[in-house]
Steps between C-alpha positions, in 0.01 A plus 500: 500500500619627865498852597859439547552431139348854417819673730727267328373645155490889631878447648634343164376793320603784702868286502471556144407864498735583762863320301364538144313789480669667793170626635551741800437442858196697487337269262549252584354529869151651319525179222524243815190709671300543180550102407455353834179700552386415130582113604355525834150590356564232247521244750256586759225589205558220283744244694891465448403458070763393257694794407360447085147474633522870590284679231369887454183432711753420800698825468199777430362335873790549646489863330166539659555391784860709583349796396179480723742393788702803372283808479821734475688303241632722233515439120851486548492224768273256321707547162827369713285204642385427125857518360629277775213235412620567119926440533382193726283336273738594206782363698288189565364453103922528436524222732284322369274499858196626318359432110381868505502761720153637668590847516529539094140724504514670852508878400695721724371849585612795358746704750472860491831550477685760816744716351839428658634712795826660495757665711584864348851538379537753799435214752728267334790745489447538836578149576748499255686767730365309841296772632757763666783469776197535770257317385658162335246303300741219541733392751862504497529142573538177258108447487466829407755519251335147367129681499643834328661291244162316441301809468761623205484160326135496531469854385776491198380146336136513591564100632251296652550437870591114425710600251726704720502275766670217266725800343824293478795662496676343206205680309606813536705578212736816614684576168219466293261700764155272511396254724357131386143430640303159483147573546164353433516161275897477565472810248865639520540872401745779506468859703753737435575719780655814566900542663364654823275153534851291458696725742249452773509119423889482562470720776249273629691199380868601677296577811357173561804309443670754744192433787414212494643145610316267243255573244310377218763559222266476207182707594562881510284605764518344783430590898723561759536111589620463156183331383206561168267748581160412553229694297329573867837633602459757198184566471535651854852717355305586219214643711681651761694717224219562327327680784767718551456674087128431420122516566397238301303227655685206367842446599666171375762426232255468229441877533860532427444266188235762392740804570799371280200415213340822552791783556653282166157598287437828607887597385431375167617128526366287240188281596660189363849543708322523793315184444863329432632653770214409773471131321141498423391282208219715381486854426155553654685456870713800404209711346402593833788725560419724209212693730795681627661595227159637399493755788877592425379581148214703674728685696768573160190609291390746796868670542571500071231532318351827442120486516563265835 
């Protein structure tokens, strides 16, 4: 076996991952790293071996080895490198590539789990209103108007930044008030949102047709050239915005995932509708949220009860 063969193997898979499982952007680029270092030290440790001669032995040296090249690795890092190694080799057992897969008994390490960051409902009402007259948190042209709208979809259906990027427009259902989402897995799922949401899509909507020249007719958000957005292209919005309402340290659309799930449980919303609504297929993901809705309760018992 070449070394060549090895790429052909890693590229099939993340083809795979990318159309069927509609893994994000983000992923995928850490997948190709952790599997092309992972075959790398495969090859130059133990020659370009077929891909079923790979056994545990193989991957707890290349464990060893990554984290003594890798002093600062966190828990958190190695468990993505393992779970890359694991969706390959299932992948590759699926295809028949493999008789069994190597990484069957390779433990991951326990994460000690960060609670998720927020944005206040103060900050977000403050974006919702774009600052004041002086001090604009957006601008007044159509990229503005395209990252304000992004921020309020982001905020009102907790969506995952891939997720709005492929919004479609057809998938936004205006009489019935929810918007269609295909996430992880091709998983479809439903997000009801609120009137004000679906005014500031039309608005949005009318405007582009009146702008610009040619556009992407099917996406929702798109640029000023008419084009997708690119998740580098919002992950800079999302950040710029963010600086302008908050003092958290982390500033990306996924803390905008955790503020929808968050402001949702600590006004009551049922742990089980938020899981539907953010798409995850365990509970467990969503159980992280209810450390906020533990200091809200803090807070009620302090104000109401008597011996507080």
């Amino acid at each position: 076996m070449s070394a060549a063969t090895y790429i052909q193997y890693i590229e099939d898979f993340l083809a795979y991952i990318q159309l069927e499982r509609r893994y994000s952007v983000h992923t995928i680029t850490a997948y190709r790293k952790d599997l092309s270092q992972f075959f790398t030290f495969i090859e130059g440790t133990y020659g370009a071996i077929p891909l079923g001669a790979i056994q545990h032995a193989h991957v707890r040296s290349w464990m060893a080895a990554d984290l003594k090249d890798e002093q600062q690795v966190t828990s958190r890092t190695i468990n993505r490198k393992i779970s890359a190694l694991k969706s390959f080799f299932k992948h590759a057992l699926r295809q028949k590539l493999v008789s069994n897969s190597p990484m069957l008994k390779v433990i991951p390490p326990k994460i000690n789990k960060r609670l998720p960051l927020f944005v206040e409902e103060e900050g977000m009402e403050k974006l919702e209103q774009n600052g004041t007259l002086t001090e604009p948190i957006f601008n007044n042209d159509f990229n503005g108007a395209t990252q304000q709208l992004a921020l309020d979809i982001f905020y009102q259906t907790g969506i995952r930044l891939s997720e709005l990027i492929e919004l479609k427009v057809r998938n936004i259902d205006l009489s019935n008030r929810y918007v269609k989402v295909l996430g992880k897995g091709r998983k479809e799922r439903i997000i009801p949102v609120s009137e004000n949401l679906l005014a500031h899509i039309e608005k949005y909507l009318a405007r582009k047709a009146a702008e610009l020249a040619e556009y992407d007719d099917e996406i929702l958000l798109v640029n000023d050239k008419g084009k997708k957005l690119y998740p580098k292209y919002v992950y800079r919005a999302v950040k710029a915005a963010l600086s302008k309402v908050t003092t958290i340290e982390r500033k990306s659309p996924h803390i905008l995932r955790h503020t929808f799930a968050t402001h949702l449980t600590n006004n009551g919303a049922d742990l089980n509708a938020v899981k539907e609504l953010l798409g995850h297929s365990s509970l467990a993901s969503t159980q992280v949220y209810t450390h906020n809705t533990v200091a809200r309760l803090k807070e009620i018992h302090s104000k109401a009860h008597p011996k507080a």
